[in-house]
C-alpha positions in Angstrom: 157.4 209.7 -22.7 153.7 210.0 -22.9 151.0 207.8 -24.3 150.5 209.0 -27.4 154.6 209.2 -28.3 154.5 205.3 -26.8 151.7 204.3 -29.0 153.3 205.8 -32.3 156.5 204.3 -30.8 155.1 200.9 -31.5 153.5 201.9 -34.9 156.6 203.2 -36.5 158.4 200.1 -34.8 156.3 197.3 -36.1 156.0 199.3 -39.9 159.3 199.2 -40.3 160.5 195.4 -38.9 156.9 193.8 -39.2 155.3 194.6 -42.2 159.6 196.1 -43.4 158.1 199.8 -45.3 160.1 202.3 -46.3 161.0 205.1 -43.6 159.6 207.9 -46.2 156.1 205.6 -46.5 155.9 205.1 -42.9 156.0 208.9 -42.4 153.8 209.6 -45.2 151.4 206.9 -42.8 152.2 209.3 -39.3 152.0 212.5 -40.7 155.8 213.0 -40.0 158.9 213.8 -41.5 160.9 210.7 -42.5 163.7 212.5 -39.7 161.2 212.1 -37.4 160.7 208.5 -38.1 164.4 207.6 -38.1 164.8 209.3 -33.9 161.9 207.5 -32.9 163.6 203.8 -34.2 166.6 205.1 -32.6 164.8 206.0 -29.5 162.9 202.2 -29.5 166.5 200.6 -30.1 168.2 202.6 -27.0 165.2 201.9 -24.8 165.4 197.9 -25.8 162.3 197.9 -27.3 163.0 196.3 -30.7 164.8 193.8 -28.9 161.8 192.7 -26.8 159.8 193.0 -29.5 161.2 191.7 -32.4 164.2 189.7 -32.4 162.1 187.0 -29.8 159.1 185.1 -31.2 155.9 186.1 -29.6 155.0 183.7 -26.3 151.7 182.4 -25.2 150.9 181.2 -21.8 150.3 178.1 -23.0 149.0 176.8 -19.5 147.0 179.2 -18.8 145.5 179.2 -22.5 144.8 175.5 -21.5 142.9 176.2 -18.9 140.7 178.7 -20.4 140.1 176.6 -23.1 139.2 173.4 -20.6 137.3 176.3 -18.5 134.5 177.4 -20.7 134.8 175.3 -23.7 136.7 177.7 -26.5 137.2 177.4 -29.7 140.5 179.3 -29.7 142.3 181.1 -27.1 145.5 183.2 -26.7 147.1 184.5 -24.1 150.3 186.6 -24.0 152.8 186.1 -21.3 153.9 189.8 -20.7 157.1 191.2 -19.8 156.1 194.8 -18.3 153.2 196.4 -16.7 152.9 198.9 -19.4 149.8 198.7 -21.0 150.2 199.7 -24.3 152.8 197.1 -24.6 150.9 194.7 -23.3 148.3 195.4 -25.4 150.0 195.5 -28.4 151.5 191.9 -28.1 147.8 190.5 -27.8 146.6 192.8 -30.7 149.7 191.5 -32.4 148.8 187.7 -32.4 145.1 188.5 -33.0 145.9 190.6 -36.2 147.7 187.6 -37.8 144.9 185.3 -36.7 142.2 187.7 -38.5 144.0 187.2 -41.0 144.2 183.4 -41.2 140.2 182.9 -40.2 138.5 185.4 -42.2 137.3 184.5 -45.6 136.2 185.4 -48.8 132.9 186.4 -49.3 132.0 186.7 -45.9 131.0 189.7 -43.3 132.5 190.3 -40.3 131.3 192.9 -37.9 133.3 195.2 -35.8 132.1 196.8 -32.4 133.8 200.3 -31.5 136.3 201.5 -28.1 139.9 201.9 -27.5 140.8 198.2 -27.8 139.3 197.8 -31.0 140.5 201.6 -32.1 144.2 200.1 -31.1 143.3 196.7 -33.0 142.1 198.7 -36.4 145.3 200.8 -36.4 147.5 197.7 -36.4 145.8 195.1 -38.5 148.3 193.3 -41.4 147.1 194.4 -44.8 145.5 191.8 -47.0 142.8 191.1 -49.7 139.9 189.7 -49.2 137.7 189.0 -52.4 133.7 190.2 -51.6 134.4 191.2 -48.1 131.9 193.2 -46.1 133.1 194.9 -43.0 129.7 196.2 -41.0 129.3 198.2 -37.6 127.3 196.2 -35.0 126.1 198.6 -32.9 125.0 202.3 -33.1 127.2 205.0 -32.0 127.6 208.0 -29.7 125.8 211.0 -30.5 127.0 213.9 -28.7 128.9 216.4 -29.8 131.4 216.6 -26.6 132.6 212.9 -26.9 134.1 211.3 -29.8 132.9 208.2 -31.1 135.5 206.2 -33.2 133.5 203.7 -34.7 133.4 205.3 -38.1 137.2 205.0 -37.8 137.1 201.8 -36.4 135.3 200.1 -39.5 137.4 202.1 -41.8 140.6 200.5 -41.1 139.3 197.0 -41.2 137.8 197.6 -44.6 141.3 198.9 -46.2 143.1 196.6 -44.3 141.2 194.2 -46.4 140.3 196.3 -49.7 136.7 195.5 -48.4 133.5 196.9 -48.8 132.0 198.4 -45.3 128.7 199.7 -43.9 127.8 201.9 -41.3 125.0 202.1 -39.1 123.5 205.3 -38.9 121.9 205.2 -35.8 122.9 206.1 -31.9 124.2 203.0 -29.5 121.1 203.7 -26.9 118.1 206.1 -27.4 115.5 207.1 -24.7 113.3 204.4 -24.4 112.2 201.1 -26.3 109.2 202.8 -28.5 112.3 204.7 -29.6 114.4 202.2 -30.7 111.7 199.9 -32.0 110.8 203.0 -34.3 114.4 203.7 -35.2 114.6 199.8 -36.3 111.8 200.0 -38.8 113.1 202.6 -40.6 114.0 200.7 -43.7 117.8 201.8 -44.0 118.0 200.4 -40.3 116.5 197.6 -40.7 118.5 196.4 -43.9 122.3 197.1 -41.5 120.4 195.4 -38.8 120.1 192.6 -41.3 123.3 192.6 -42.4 124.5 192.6 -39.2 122.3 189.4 -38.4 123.7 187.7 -41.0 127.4 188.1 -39.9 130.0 185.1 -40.1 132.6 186.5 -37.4 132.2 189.2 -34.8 135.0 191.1 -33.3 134.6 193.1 -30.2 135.9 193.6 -26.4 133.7 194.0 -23.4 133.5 196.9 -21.1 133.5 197.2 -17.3 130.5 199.1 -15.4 132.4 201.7 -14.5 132.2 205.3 -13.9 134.6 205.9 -16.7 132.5 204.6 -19.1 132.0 206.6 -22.6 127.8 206.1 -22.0 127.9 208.3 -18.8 130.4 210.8 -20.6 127.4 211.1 -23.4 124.5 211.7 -21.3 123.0 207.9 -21.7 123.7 207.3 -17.9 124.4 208.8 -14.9 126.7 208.0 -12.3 123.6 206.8 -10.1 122.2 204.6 -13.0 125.5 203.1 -13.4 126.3 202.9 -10.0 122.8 201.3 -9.6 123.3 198.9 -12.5 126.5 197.7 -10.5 124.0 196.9 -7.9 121.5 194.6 -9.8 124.8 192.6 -10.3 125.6 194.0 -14.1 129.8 193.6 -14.7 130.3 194.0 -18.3 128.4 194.7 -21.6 129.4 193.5 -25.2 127.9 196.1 -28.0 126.3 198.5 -25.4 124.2 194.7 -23.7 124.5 194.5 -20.3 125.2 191.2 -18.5 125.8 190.1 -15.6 128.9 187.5 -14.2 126.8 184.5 -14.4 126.2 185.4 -18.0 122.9 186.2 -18.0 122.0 189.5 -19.7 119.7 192.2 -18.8 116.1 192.6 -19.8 113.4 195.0 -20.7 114.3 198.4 -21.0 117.4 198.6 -20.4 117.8 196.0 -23.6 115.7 197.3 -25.6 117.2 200.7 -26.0 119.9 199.4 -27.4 120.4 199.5 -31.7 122.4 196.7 -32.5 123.2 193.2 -32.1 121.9 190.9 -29.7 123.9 188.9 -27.7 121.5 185.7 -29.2 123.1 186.7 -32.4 126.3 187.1 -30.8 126.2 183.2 -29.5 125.3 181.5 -32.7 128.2 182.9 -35.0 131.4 181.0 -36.6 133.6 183.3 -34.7 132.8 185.7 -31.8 136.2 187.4 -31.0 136.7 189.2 -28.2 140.0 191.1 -27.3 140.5 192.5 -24.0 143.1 193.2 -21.3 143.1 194.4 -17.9 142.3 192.9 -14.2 139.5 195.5 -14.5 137.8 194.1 -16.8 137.9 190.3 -15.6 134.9 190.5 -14.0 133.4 191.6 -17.5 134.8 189.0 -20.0 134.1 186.1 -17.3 130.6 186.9 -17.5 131.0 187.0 -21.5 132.6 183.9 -20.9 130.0 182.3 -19.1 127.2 183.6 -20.9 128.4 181.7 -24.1 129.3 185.2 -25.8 132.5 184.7 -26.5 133.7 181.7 -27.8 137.7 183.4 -28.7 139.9 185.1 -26.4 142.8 187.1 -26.8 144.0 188.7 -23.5 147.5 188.4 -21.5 148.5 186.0 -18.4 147.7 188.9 -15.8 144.2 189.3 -17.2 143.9 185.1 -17.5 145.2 184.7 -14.1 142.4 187.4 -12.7 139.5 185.4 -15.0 140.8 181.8 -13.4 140.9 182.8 -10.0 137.6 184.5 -10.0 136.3 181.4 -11.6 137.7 178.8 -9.3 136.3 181.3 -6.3 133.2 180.8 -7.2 133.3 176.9 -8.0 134.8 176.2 -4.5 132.4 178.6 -2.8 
């Protein structure tokens, strides 16, 4: 089974016992025929999937969440205690729990902003539907333009604003420009600068953190080379939140390499009601400890294996 078949797997899976639609609705929702939809619940029930999944109640490290929380002073954490190496199922048992606690945090007539990147393109496509009364759903940081890679953030801030029957704004501008005259032109145009605003004036922030790696999406679009990246690893950078750069100590970069950016600040970032971060992986450990450290993130959703990675790198450097 690839991926893609694993990742509608879970969709169809949690449509039809989570949120209990209708097999011709939930095919209407894939793009498939409601035959279709039947195999691949078949296909979950003979691989013991819906067993794992839904007769058991979701469970949380709750040590581990203990120490996170004792760690770096959180206002909420979760962690998932997994039962596979998979990662989509991993995945999907922290997006899970992190849906329903949207849900329970977000008010009316509030704005929450939404960075862009797989996690969060996972996290849109499985949110719980429910209204929210004068709701704003904005973008907080530019996106990728260039034609050969796909940026989902237009997606991304879609779903979170029908999941909620919200209003949503986009921001019309690229992620990183050339230089800083660039940007600092780009924010005066007036459109800009009323998102930016709106993005200032967020209430909750929802994001994950990437890794400096030669993966990333800003090398695939021209922004970086491998030697800039490779450099930035260097200078000591792990991890950025909304295209900013930071090191594992917390602190963030400076100058240039800041001020390219269009978006949110990590300042801005600290001082909100909520600043949710979702993330998995021992790859990017490394990346939300420094988001940890540099006050960033205040709520965590990850699993044990990721926890365990974050604690040990942690207590390395306190007992160095």
């Amino acid at each position: 089974m690839t991926n893609e078949e694993l990742s509608q797997m879970i969709r169809v899976v949690k449509k039809k016992y989570i949120l209990e639609m209708k097999q011709n609705k939930i095919a209407k929702l894939e793009g498939i025929s409601s035959a279709s939809v039947s195999r691949i619940i078949n296909k979950a029930k003979d691989l013991g999937y819906v067993e794992v999944k839904l007769n058991f109640p979701s469970m949380e490290d709750q040590e581990l969440k203990d120490k996170l929380k004792e760690m770096f002073d959180l206002k909420h954490v979760f962690v998932a205690k997994t039962q596979t190496d998979n990662y989509d199922l991993r995945l999907s048992s922290v997006s899970d729990e992190l849906a329903v606690y949207l849900n329970e945090i977000i008010e009316d007539d509030s704005i929450v902003g939404v960075s862009w990147g797989e996690t969060m393109t996972y996290l849109s496509n499985n949110l719980i539907p429910l209204k929210k009364n004068n709701l704003k759903i904005v973008q907080l940081n530019g996106g990728i333009s260039n034609r050969n890679v796909s940026s989902p953030s237009e997606n991304i801030l879609i779903n979170f604003a029908k999941n909620f029957s919200s209003e949503w704004y986009f921001l019309n501008a690229p992620s990183f420009v050339d230089n800083s005259e660039i940007a600092n032109t780009i924010r005066k145009d007036s459109k800009v600068k009323e998102m930016l605003d709106l993005i200032n004036n967020t209430d909750t922030v929802i994001f994950s953190v990437g890794a400096v790696s030669k993966d990333s999406i800003l090398i695939q679009a021209g922004y970086f080379t491998e030697e800039e990246y490779e450099d930035l690893r260097e200078k000591g950078y792990v991890g950025d939140i909304c295209s900013r750069y930071f090191k594992i100590d917390g602190s963030h970069a400076t100058g240039e390499l800041y001020d390219r950016v269009i978006g949110i600040s990590l300042e801005e970032i600290k001082n909100k009601k909520d600043s949710v971060c979702i993330s998995i992986g021992k790859a990017k450990a490394k990346s939300i400890l420094g988001g940890l450290r540099g006050k960033y993130i205040n709520t965590l959703f990850t699993d044990d294996i990721t926890a365990k990675e974050i604690i040990r790198l942690e207590n390395k450097n306190t007992n160095a």
